[in-house]
C-alpha positions in Angstrom: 0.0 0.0 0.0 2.6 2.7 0.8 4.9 1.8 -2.1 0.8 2.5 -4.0 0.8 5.2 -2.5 4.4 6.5 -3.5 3.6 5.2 -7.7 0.5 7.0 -7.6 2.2 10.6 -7.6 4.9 9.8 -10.0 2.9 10.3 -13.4 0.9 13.4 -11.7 3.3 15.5 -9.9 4.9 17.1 -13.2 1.3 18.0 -14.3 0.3 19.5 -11.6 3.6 21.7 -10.7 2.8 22.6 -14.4 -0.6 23.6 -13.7 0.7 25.9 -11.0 3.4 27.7 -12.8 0.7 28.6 -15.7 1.7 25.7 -18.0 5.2 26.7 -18.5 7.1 23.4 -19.2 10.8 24.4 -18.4 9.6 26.5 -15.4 7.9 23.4 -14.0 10.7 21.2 -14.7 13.1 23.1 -12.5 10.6 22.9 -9.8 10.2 19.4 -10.3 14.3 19.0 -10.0 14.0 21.2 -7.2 11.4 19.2 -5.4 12.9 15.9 -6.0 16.6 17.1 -4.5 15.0 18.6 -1.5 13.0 15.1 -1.0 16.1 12.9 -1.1 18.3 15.4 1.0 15.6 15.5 3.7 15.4 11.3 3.4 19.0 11.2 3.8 19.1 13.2 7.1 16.1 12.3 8.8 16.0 8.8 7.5 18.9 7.5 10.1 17.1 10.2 12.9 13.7 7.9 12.6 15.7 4.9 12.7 17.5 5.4 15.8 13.6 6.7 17.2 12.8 3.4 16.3 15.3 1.5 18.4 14.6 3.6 20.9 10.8 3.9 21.0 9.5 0.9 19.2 8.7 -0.7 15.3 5.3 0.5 15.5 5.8 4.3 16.3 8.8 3.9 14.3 6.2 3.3 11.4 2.9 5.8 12.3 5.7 8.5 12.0 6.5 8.8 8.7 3.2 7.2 7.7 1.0 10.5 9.3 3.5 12.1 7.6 2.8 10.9 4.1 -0.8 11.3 4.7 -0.5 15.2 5.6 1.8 15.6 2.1 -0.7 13.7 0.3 -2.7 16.1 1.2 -1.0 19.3 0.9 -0.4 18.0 -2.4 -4.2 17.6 -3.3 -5.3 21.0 -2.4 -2.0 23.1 -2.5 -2.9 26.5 -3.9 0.8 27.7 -4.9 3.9 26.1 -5.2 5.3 27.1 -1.9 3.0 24.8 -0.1 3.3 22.2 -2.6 7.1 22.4 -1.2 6.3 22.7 2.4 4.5 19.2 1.2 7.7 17.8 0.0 9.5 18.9 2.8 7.0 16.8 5.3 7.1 13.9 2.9 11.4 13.6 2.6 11.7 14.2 6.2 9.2 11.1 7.3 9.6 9.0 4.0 11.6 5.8 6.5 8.7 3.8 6.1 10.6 1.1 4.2 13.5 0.7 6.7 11.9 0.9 9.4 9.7 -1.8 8.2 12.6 -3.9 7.2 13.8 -3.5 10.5 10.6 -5.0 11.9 10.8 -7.7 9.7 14.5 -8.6 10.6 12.8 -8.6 14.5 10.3 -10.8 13.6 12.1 -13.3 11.3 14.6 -16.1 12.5 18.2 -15.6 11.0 17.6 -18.3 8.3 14.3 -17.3 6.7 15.9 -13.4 6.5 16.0 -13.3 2.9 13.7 -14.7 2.0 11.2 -12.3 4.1 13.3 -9.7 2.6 12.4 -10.5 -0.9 9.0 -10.9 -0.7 9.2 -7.3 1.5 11.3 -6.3 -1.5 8.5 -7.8 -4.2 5.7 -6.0 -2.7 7.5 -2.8 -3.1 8.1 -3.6 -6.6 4.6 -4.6 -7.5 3.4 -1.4 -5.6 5.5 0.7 -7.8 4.0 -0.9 -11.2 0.4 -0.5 -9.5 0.8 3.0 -8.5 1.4 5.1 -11.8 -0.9 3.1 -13.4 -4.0 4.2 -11.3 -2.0 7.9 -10.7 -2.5 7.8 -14.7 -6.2 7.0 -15.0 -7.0 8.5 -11.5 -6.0 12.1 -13.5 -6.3 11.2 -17.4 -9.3 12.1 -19.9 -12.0 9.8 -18.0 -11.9 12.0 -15.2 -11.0 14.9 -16.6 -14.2 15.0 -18.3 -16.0 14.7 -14.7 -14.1 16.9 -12.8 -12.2 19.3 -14.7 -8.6 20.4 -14.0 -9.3 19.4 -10.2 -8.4 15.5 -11.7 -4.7 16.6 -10.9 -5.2 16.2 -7.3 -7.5 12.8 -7.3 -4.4 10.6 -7.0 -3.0 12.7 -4.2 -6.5 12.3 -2.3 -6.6 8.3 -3.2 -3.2 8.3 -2.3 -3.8 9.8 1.0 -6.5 7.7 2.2 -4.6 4.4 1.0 -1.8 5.9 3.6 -4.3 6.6 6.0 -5.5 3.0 5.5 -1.9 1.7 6.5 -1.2 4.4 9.2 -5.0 3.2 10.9 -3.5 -0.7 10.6 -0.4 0.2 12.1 -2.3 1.7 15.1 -4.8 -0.7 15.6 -3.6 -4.2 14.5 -0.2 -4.2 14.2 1.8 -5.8 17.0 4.8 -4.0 18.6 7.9 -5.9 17.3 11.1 -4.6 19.4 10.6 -5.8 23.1 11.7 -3.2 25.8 14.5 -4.8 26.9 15.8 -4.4 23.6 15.6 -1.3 23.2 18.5 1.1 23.2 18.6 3.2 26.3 19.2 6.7 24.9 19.1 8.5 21.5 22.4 8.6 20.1 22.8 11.3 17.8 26.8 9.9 16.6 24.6 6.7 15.3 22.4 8.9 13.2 25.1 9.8 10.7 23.8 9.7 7.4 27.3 8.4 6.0 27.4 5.8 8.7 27.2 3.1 6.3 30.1 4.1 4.6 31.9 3.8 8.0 30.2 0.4 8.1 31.7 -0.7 4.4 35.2 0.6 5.6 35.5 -1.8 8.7 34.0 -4.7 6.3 35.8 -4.4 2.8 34.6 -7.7 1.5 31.1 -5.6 1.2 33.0 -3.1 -1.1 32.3 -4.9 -4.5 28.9 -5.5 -3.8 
């Protein structure tokens, strides 16, 4: 559902940052740039800063997080009026979008050693099929069919599916899903030096047979 919920945008966004620049392509396709660096350098220093909150405070808060966050930039996105809250969305989205580690984290807590990769594959499948699902119905959600129903306001129909399929999750997460990391192991306090965003380089230094790979 949330890698759905990610697909859904991709074949929308463009259009509708062109919609709100007057239908100026270039314009809209430095904004898009724009958009798409500041959501990957948020990801990259608040993705290690919700994973630590998750060894400290649990899987499953670890998860609502950035969830509630996707479902309030799905909806900034549907009924943004200007492009400066359509960034104020992206900003929300690439500083909670940790849903997918944090989930692989719970299933490493779940899983014995020896069925690891196997979970991790099918976790890994599921993304992919969400991704071939997602632009698909982003396309019709906002092509000619509804168009013709709703106008220009068609643009933002994914963003509102999108939301409540996020909304969905976040409402599972709260209500059925199990808390995965017991207290005991927990870590005790937040470590900000384990938050590094290049920590994994530090990690393939002090292991070089993971270089190549």
């Amino acid at each position: 559902i949330n890698a759905v919920s990610f697909g859904i945008m991709i074949p929308v966004l463009p259009n509708l940052i062109k919609h709100l620049v007057g239908g100026d392509t270039a314009t809209a396709s430095t904004w898009n740039v724009l958009f798409s660096v500041t959501w990957g350098v948020m990801q990259l220093f608040c993705g290690p800063i919700l994973g630590m909150l998750s060894d400290r405070i649990g899987r499953r808060p670890g998860l609502l997080i950035p969830l509630g966050g996707l479902a309030i930039d799905f909806l900034f996105m549907a009924f943004a009026p200007s492009l400066a809250w359509l960034f104020v969305g992206r900003i929300i989205n690439g500083a909670s979008a940790a849903s997918f580690s944090t989930a692989n984290a719970y299933l490493a807590d779940v899983t014995p050693p020896q069925d690891r990769a196997r979970a991790f594959g099918f976790m890994g499948s599921a993304f992919s099929f969400g991704f071939l699902i997602g632009p698909v119905l982003g396309g019709f959600l906002a092509g000619e069919v509804m168009h013709g129903y709703l106008g220009d306001f068609a643009l933002r129909v994914p963003f509102l599916v999108a939301a409540g399929l996020t909304a969905v999750n976040w409402l599972y997460g709260l209500f059925v899903l199990p808390e995965s990391l017991p207290q005991e192991r927990r870590v005790t306090k937040f470590n900000w030096a384990r938050a590094n965003p290049l920590g994994s380089l530090a990690f393939l230094r002090a292991h070089g047979e993971l270089l190549g790979l």
